[in-house]
Backbone as a printed PyTorch tensor [residue, N CA C, xyz], in Angstrom:
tensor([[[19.9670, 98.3630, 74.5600],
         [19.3720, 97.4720, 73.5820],
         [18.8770, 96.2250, 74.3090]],

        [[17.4180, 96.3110, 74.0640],
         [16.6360, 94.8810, 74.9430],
         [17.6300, 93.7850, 73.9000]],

        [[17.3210, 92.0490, 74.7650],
         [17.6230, 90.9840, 74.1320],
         [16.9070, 90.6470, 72.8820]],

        [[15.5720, 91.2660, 72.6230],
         [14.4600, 90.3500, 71.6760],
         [14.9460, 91.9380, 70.7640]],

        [[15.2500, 92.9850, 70.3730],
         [15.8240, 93.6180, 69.5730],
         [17.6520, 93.1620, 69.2340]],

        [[18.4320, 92.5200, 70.1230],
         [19.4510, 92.7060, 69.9320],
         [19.3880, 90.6760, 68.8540]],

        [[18.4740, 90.0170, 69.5630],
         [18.1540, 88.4440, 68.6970],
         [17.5160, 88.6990, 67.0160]],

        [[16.4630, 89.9600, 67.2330],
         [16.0770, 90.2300, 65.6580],
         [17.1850, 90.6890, 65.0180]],

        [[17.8970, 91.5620, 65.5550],
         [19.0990, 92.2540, 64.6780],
         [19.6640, 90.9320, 64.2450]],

        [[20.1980, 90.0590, 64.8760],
         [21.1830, 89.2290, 64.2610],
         [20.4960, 88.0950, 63.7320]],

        [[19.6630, 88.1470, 63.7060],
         [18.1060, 87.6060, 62.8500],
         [18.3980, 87.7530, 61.6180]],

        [[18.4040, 88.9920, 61.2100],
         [17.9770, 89.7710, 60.0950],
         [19.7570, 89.7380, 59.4370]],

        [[20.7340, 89.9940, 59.9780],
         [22.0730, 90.1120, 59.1340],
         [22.1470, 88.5780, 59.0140]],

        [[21.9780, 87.8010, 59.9190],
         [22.1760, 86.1250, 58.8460],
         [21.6160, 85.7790, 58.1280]],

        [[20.2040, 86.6000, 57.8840],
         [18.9190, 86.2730, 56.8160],
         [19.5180, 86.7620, 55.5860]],

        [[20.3300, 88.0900, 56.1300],
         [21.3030, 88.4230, 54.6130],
         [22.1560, 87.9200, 53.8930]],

        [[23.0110, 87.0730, 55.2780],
         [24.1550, 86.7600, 54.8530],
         [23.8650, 85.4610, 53.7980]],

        [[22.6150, 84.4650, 54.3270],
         [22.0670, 83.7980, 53.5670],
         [21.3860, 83.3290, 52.4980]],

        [[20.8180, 84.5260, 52.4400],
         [19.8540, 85.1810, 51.0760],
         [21.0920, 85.6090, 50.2190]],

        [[22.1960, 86.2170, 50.4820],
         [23.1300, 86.2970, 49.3070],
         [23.9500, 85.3290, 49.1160]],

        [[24.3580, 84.0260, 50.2650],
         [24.9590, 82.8160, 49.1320],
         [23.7440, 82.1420, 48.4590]],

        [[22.4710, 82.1910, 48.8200],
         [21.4520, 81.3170, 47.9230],
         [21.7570, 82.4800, 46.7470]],

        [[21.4780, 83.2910, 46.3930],
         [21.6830, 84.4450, 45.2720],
         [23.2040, 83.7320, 44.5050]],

        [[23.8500, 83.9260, 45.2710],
         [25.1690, 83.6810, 44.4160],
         [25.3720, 82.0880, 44.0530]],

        [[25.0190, 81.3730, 44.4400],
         [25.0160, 79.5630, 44.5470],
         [23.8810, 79.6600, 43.1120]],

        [[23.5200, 80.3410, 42.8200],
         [21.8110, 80.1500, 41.9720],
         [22.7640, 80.8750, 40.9860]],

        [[23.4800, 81.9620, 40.9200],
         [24.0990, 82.6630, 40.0220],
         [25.1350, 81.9400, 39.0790]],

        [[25.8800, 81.2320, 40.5320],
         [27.2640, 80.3100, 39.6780],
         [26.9300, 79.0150, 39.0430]],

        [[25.2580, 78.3480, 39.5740],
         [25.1280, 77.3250, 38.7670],
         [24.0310, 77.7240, 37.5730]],

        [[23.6780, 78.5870, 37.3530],
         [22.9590, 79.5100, 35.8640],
         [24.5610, 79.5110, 35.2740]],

        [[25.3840, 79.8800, 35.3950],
         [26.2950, 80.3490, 34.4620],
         [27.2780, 78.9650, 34.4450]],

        [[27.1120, 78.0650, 34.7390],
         [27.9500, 76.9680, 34.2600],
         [27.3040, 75.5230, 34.1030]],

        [[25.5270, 76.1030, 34.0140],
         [24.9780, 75.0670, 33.5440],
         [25.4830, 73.4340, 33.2530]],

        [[25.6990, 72.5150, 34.4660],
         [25.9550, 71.4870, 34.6360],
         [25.1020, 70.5990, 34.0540]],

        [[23.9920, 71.2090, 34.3720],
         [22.2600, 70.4010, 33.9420],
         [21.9380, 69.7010, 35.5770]],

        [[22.7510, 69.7850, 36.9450],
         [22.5810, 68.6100, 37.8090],
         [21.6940, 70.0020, 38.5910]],

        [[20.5170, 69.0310, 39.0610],
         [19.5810, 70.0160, 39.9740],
         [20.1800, 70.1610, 41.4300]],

        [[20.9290, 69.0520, 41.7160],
         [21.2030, 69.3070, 43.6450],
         [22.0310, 71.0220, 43.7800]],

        [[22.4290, 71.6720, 43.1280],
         [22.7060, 73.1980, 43.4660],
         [21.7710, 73.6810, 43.3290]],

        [[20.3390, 73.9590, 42.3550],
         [19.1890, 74.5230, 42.4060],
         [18.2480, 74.6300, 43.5270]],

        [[18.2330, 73.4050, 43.9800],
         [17.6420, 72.5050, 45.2680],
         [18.6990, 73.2490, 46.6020]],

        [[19.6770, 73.3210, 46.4410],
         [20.4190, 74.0350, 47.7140],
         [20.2330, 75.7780, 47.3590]],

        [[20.2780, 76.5350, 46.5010],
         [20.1240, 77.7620, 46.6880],
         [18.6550, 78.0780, 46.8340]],

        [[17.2740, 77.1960, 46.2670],
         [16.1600, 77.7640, 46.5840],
         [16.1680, 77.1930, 48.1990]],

        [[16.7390, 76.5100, 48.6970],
         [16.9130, 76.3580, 50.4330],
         [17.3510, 77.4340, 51.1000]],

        [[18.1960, 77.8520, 50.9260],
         [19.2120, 78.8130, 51.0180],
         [18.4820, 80.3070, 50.7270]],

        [[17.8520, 80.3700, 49.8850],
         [16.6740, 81.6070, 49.5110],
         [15.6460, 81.7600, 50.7900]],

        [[14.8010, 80.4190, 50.9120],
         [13.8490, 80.5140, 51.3450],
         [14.0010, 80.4810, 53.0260]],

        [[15.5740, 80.0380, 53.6500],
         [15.7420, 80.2220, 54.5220],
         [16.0030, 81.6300, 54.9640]],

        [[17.0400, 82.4210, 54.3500],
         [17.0010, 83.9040, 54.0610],
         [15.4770, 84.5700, 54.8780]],

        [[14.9690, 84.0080, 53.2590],
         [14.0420, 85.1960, 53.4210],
         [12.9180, 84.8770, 55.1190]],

        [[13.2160, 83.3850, 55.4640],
         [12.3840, 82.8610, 56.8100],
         [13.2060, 84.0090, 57.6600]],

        [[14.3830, 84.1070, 57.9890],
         [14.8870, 84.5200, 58.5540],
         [14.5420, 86.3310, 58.9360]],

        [[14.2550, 86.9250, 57.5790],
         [14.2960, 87.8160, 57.2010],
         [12.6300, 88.4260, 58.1720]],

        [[11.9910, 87.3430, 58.1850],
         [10.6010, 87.5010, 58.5310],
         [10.5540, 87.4060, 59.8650]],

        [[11.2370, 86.5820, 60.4540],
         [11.2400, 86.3940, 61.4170],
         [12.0900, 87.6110, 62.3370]],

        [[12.5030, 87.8810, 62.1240],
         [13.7240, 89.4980, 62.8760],
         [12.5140, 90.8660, 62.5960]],

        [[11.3020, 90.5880, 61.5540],
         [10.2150, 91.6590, 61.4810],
         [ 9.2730, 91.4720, 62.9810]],

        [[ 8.8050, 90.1420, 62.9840],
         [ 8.2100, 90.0160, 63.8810],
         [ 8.3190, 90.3980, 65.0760]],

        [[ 9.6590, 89.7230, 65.3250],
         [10.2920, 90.1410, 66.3980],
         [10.5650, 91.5480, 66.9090]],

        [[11.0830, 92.6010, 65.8360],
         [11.0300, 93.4990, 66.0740],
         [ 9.7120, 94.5070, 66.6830]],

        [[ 8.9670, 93.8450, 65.7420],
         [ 7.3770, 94.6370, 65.7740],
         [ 6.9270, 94.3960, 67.0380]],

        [[ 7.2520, 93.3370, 67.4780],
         [ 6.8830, 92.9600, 69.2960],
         [ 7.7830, 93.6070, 70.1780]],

        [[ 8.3980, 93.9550, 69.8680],
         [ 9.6520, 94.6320, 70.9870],
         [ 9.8210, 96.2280, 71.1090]]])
């Protein structure tokens, strides 16, 4: 396993691991509706880092 396949792999499982606390952080503050936006504001971070992540381990791969 080259380095730039073995950096996308672990690319791509923290893009998961991330994309599911933004999922679940977005889940637990829908269901206990506080009304305060700073958890909304941290799981669409948390999403959009994910999914950066997620893109980035494609690229990488596709080059390698």
């Amino acid at each position: 396993m080259n380095p730039a396949s073995r950096r996308a792999s672990k690319n791509g499982t923290l893009g998961n691991i991330v994309l599911d606390a933004g999922l679940l952080v977005s889940a637990i503050t829908l269901s206990t509706d506080t009304g305060a936006t700073e958890p909304h504001i941290l799981a669409g971070f948390l999403v959009a880092t994910g999914i950066g992540l997620h893109v980035e381990a494609a690229i990488i791969e596709s080059r390698s």
